[in-house]
N, C-alpha and C positions, 0 to 999 in steps of 0.2 A: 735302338742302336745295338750290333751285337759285339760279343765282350773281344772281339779281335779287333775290332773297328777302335772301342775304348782302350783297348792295351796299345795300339800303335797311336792313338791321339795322347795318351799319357805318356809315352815315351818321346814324342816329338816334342812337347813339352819342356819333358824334361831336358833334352839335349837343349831347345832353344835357352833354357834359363841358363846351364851349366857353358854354353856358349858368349852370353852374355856377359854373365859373370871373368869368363877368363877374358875375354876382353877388357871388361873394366880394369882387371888383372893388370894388365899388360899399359892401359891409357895410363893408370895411376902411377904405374912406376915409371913412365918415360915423364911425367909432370914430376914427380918427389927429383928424379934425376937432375931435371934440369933446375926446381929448387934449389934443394940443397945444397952444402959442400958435400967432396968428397968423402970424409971422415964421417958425416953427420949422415949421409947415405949410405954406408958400410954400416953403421950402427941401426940405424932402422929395417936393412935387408938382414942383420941378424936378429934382429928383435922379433920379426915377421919369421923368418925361418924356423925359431923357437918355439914361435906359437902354433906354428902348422905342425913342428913333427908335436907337440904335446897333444893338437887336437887330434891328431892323428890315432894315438895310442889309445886317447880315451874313447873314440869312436870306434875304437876297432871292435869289432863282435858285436855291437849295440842293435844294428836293423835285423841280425839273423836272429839274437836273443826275441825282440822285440817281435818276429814272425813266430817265433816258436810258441811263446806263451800263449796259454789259455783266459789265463785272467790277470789284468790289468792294473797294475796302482799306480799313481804319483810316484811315490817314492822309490820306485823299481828303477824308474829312467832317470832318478835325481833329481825333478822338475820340484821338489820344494823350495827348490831356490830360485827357480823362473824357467822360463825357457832358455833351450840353450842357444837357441840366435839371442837371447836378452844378455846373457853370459857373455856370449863370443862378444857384442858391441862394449861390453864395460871393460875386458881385456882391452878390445882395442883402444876403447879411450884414455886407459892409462899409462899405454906407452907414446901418447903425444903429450904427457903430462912436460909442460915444462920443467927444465933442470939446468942446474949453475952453466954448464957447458956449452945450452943451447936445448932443443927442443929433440927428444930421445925419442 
């Protein structure tokens, strides 16, 4: 297989996940929408909000860093604490933490 053939099968790839993904994007919140109340839906689109623009920040420069270097550690990418999809899922689980109010 030659390496144009494997760049545009990894790129197809990739869009079908990131297609996926915003989809689910979109299925999730039209379900939490019709859950929820109003208030308790304003609370979770900020809570969500929050943690995108924070992943955001902390992703920023991360794949060019990681293209540039020569040599590799754990602790370069932060991974002593797990992966960072292991991360991102224990954020997310703690903002469905129940609370006096109702479910944040």
């Amino acid at each position: 297989m030659s390496a144009s053939l494997k760049v545009l099968k990894s790129a197809g790839l990739l869009f079908g996940i990131q297609l996926v993904q915003r989809g689910l994007g979109i299925v999730s919140t039209l379900v939490l929408a019709r859950l929820l109340a109003p208030e308790h839906f304003g609370i979770v689109a900020l809570v969500t909000i929050a943690l995108q623009f924070f992943e955001l920040l902390v992703e920023t420069g991360n794949q060019q860093y990681i293209v540039q270097k020569d040599t590799r550690r754990r602790s370069q990418y932060g991974l002593e604490h797990g992966h960072p999809d292991q991360i991102r899922d224990r954020r997310a689980r703690y903002c469905l933490l129940p609370s006096p109010g109702g479910v944040v």
